[in-house]
N, C-alpha and C positions, 0 to 999 in steps of 0.2 A: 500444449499441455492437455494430458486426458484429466476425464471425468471417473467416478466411479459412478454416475448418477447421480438419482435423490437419496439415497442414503449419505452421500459424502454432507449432507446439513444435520444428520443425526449425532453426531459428533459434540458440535457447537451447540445444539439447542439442547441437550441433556446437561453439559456443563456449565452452561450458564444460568439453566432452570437448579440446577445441583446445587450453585454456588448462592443462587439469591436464598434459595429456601432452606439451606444449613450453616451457610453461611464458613464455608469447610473451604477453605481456596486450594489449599494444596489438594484436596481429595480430587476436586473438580475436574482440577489443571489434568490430576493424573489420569481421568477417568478420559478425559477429553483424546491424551494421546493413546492410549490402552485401544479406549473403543474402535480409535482411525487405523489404528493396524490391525485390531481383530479384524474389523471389516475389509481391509485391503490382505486379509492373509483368508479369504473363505471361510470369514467370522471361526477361526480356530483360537479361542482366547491362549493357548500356551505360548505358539506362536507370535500371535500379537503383543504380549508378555515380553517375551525374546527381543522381537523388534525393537518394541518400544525402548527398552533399554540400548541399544546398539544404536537409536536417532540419538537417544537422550547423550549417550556420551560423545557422539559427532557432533552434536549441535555444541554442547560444552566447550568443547576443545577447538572448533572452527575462530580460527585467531582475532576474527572481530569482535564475536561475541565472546569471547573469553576477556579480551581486554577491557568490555564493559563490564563483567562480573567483577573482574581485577579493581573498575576503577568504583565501582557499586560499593565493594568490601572496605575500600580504602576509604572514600567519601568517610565511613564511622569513624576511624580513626581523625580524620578531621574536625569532625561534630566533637567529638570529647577531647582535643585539644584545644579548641577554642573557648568550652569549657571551663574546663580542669584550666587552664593560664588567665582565667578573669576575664576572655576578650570579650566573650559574649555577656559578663554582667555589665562588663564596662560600656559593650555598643548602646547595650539595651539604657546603661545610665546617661549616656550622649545621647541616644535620640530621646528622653523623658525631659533631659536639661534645655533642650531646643525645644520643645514641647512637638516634637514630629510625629506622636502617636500615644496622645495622650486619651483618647475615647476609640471607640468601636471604628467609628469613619474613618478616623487618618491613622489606623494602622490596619485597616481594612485594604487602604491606599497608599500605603509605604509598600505592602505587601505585593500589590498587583505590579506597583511601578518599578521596583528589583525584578520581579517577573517577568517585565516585559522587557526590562532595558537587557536582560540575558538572553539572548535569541540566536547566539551561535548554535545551541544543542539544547534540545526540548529538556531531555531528562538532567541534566547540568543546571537548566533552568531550573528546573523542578526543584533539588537538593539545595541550591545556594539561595532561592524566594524561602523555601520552608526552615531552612537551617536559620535564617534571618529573623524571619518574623514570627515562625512558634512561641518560643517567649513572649514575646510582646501581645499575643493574642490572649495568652494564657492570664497575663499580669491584666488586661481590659477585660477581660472574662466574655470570652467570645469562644465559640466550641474548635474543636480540631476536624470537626466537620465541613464548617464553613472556609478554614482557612484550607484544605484539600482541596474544598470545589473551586475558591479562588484563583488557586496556585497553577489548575489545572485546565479551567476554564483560560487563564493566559499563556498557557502552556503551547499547543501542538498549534493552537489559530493565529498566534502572533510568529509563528515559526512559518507556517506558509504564506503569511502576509508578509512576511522581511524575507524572503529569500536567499539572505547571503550568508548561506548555512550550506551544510550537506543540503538540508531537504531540500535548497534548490537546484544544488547542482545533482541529483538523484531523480528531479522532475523532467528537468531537461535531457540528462539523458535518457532517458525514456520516449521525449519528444523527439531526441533525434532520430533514436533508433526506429522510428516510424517514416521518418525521412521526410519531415519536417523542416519546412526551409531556413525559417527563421526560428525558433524553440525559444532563445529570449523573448522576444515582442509577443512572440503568444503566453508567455509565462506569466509576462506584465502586463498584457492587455485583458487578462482573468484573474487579476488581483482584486481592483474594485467593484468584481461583480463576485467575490467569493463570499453567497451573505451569510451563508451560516457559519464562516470564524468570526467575520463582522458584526455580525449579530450578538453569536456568543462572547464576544469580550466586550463590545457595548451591554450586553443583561447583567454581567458580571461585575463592571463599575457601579451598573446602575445599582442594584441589591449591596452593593457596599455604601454606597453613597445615602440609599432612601433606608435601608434596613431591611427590606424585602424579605420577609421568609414564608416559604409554602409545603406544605407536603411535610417529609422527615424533618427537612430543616427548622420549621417551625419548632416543634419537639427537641429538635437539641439544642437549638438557644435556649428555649424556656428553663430547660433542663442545668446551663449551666449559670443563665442569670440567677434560676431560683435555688439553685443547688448548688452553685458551685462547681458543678461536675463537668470538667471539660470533654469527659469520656463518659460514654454511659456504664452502670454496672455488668462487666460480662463481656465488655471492649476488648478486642485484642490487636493491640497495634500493631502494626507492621514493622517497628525498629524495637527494641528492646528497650525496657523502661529506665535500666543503670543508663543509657546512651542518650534517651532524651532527657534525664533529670540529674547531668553530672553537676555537682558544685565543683566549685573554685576549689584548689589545693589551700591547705590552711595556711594563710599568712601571704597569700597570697596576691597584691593590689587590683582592683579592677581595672584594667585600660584595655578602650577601644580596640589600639591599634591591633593589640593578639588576635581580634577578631579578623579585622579590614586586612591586615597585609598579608592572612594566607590566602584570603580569600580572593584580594585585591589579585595576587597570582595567579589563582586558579584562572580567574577570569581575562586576563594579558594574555596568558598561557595560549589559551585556546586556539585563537585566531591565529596565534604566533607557528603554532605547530600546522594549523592548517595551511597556512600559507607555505610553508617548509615542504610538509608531504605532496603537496599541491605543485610545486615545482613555481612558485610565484604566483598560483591562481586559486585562492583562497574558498572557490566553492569547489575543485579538484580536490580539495585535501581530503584525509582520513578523518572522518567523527571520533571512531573511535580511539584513534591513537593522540587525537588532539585533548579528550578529556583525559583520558588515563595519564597522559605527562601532564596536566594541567592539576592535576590533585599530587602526583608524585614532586613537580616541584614546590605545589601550595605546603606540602607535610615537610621538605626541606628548607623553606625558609621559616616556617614556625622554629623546626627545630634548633636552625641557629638563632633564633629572634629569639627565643625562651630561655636559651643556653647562657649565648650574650646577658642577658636579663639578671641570670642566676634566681630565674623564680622554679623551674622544673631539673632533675637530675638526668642523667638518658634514662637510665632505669624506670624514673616517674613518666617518660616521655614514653616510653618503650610497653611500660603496664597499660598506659592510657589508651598507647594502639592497639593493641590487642585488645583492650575491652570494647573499642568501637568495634575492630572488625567482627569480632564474636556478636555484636549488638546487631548487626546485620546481617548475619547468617541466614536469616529469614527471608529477606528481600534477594538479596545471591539464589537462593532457593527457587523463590517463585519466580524469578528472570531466567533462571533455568530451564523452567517449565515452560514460561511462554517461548521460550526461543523454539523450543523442541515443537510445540505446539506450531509455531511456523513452518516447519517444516513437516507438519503431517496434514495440514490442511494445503499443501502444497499438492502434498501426493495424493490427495484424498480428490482436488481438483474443485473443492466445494466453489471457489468463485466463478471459474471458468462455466460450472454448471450453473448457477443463477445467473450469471450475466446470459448465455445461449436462450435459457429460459424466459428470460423478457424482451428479448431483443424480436421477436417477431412483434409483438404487440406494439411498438414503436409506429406512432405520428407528429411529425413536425413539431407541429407544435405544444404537444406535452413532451418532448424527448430531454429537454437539459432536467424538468420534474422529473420525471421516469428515473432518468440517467443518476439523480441525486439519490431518490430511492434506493435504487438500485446498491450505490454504493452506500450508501447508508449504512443497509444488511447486511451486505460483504464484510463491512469492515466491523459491525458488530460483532458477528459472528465468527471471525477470525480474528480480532481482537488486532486486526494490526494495516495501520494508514497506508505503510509504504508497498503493503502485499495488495491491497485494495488499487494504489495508483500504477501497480504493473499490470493487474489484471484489467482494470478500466480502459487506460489510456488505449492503447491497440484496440479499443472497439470503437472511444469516442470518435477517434481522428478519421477513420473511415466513414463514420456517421455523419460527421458534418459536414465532411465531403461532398458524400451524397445525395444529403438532402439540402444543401446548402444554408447550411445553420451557422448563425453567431460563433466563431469557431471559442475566442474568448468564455462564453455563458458557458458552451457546453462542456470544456475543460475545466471550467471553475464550479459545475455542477458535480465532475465525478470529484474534486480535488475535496470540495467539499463534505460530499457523503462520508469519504474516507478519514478527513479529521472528525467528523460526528464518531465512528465507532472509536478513534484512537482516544477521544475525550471523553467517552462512557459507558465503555464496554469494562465486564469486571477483569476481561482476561488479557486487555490493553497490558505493555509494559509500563505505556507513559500514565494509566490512571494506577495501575501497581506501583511506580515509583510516586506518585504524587498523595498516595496512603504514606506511604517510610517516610516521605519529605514533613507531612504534617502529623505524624509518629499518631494515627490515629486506624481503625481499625478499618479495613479495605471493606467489607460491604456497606458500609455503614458509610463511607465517604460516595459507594458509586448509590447505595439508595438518596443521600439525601439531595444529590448532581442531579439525578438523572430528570427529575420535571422539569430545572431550568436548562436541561441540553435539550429535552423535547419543546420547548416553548420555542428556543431558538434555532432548531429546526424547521419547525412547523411557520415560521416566520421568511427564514429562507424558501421550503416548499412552495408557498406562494409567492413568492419575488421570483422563483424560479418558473410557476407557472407563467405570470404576468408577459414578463420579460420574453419568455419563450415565443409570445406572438407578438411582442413590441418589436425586439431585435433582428 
């Protein structure tokens, strides 16, 4: 892969200084792909113009990502069924009647622990933790800020600590295609030195459990303990307000079940279809085609669950999908943008040139630190894990080689850098869908994350140093 140079970083760092300071994500995103093709067309903006459109409807229409926008749009549809049929007053009245989440901590902790127990697909996680516990955060008067950084903070770190997902079999081959003897045993043998997901979902307990707030966070607790305001004045959520605040159809009963058995599906679903597309090997399957039928069969058994019921008409069922999908127009959108945006930081070559760039300055025993860094940036700045673990992995594997390093540390130093940018970058998909999951305004979810992802970085950095001349 080429370079364009040091201009291919002018991309990313205008868009993300764009996005913090306007706080404008669409304008960002757009500037981000605009600028990578004016520059790779001899800065001729019409041009670049031109391109940009022509990546933008390739990336759209490329059958993975398109099935994830498919099952993005659909997800809403889901949110206001479970809704609109009682399930979600009814769950929320089942976990109050068990007392599961009756103060800030134990639905702080229902939230994280739905989080994690979903670990076949990061952003699946995201939608069915936030779809869950929004309400109930809302009812304990707890912000939509803290429940994003929750959602999100267990989100991509509990996904490369459990492996038996796409992301692991996406690691691996990777591993192999270095030629790699064993690519499992090193996969797992840099699990337990991966500290900054470990870190980051131990800060993330912790601050649920003690009440920990710092930075923006402070300010939006206070804001909605003393206000009331789960969103501040001038929030702009990332799902559409009719989609997170549907009531119940009139006359309608509250029960659980509407909630748990689409959901119950989605979640069977997944694994089900990856094993299928997999051909019997469960980390071979399709991510994307496991969620998309995983929400397609979740909307088909509500609909006969509702039917049977006699609580919904199809019509009423039919109104209600369309209002979620339209509620999430927004989020289709700006998954849009990042995909396209993966593909122009591709060709832009931005990681390929930072990683060249540090790679001379490399000693022993600072290289798995370095090497964390390194990916750190990358994947900030391209806002994406798995483009971060293409561009690392082919540098580490020869590094450790060479210098004959912990081969484990220094796989789990770049594995690591790369979920830091996927859990705090504003132009990540997985912290973009983790805004729509907790229907709460996207900079305002990565301002008030981002001290406790740098804590828990800055935590790892030094285990990474340590280790580097222990191991």
């Amino acid at each position: 892969m080429d370079s364009v140079g040091w201009v291919s970083i002018l991309p990313p760092i205008v868009a993300i200084g764009l996005a913090i300071k306007t706080r404008q994500v669409y304008l960002s995103l757009g500037l981000f792909i605009w600028l990578g093709w004016t520059i790779m067309n001899d800065w001729n903006p019409v041009t670049g113009l031109i391109q940009s459109v022509d990546v933008f409807v390739a990336s759209v229409t490329a059958p993975d990502n398109a099935r994830t926008l498919l099952f993005s749009a659909l997800i809403g549809a889901m949110i206001t069924f479970t809704q609109a049929s009682g399930g979600m007053e009814g769950f929320i009245g089942w976990v109050e009647r068990r007392r599961l989440a009756t103060n800030q901590r134990s639905a702080g902790l229902l939230a994280a622990f739905v989080s994690m127990g979903v670990f076949l697909e990061s952003n699946f996680g995201l939608l069915v933790s936030g779809s869950v516990a929004r309400p109930l955060f809302d009812k304990c008067r707890i912000s939509r800020e803290k429940l994003s950084y929750i959602i999100d903070a267990t989100c991509a770190p509990k996904c490369i600590l459990i492996p038996l997902n796409a992301w692991g079999a996406y690691i691996i081959g990777l591993l192999a295609a270095q030629d790699v003897e064993n690519p499992v045993a090193l996969v797992v043998s840099a699990l337990p030195l991966n500290f900054y997901a470990i870190l980051a979902i131990a800060l993330a307990f912790f601050v649920i459990i003690t009440g920990w707030n710092i930075g923006p966070m402070r300010e939006a607790e206070r804001r909605v303990l003393e206000e009331g305001k789960v969103l501040r004045d001038g929030a702009e959520p990332m799902v559409a307000s009719e989609v997170a605040a549907t009531k119940p159809l009139e006359g309608v009963p509250p029960r659980a079940v509407n909630m748990v058995l689409p959901i119950a599906t989605m979640v069977a679903a997944v694994p089900t279809v990856l094993w299928i597309t997999g051909d019997g090997d469960i980390m071979a399957g399709s991510g994307s085609h496991a969620v998309l039928w995983g929400v397609i069969l979740g909307l088909l058994v509500a609909t006969v669950a509702y039917k049977a019921q006699g609580i919904m008409t199809i019509k009423e069922m039919t109104d209600q999908g369309i209002k979620g999908v339209q509620g999430l127009v927004p989020l289709v959108l700006v998954l849009s943008l990042a995909f396209t945006i993966g593909a122009t930081q591709r060709a832009l070559g931005t990681g390929v040139f930072l990683a060249g760039a540090a790679q001379a300055a490399l000693h022993p025993g600072f290289v798995p630190a370095i090497i964390f860094v390194l990916a750190c940036f990358i994947a900030f700045s391209t806002g994406t894990s798995w483009g971060t673990f293409a561009i690392m992995i082919p540098i580490v594997i020869p590094i450790y080689t060479q210098l004959d390093l912990h081969p484990g540390l220094t796989l789990a130093a770049a594995l690591g850098g790369g979920i830091f940018g996927d859990h705090c970058s504003p132009i990540s998909d997985s912290t973009i869908v983790a805004s729509m999951a907790s229907a709460t305004d996207h900079i305002d979810h990565v301002r008030t994350q981002l001290p406790y992802a740098l804590i828990a970085a800055s935590g790892a950095l030094t285990l990474f140093l340590v280790f580097g001349f222990v191991l």
